[in-house]
C-alpha positions, 0 to 999 in steps of 0.5 A: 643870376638869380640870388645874386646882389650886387654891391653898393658903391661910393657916388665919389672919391673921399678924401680923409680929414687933413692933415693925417697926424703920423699915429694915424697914419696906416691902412683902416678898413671900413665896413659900410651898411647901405640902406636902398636909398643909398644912406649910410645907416651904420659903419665901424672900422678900425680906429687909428691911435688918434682918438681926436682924428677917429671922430673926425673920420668918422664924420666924414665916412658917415657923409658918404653917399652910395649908389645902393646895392640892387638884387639880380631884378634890378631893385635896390636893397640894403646891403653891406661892402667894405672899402680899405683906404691908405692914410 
């Protein structure tokens, strides 16, 4: 309806940086903002105990790609959405 927006979503599957080492293996929550291009402008999540493996991650979050989120007319926005992944 109108007001409504509905979500960004990842173009494809992301694979995290192999190996995991063992003290960053656990549950990390990324929260993703998307520009209307589809463009990661800014991302945070919770880091592992792996500071080496954070950098690495981080890398490859940036990377993603996004299908932008779009209003109830159909135009694309920047918007926020988070994504929970299993290491």
């Amino acid at each position: 309806g109108p007001g409504s927006v509905y979500p960004p979503a990842p173009t494809e599957l992301f694979l995290p940086p192999l190996p995991v080492p063992n003290k960053a293996k656990g549950t990390i929550v990324v929260v993703f903002d998307v520009d209307s291009t589809g463009k990661v402008l800014d991302l945070q999540f919770n880091p592992t105990k792996d500071g080496s493996y954070n950098r690495k991650l981080r890398e490859a979050l940036i990377a993603i790609r996004f299908r932008p989120a779009v209003n109830a007319q159909g135009v694309p926005v920047r918007a926020r959405t988070e994504i929970t992944y299993s290491l």
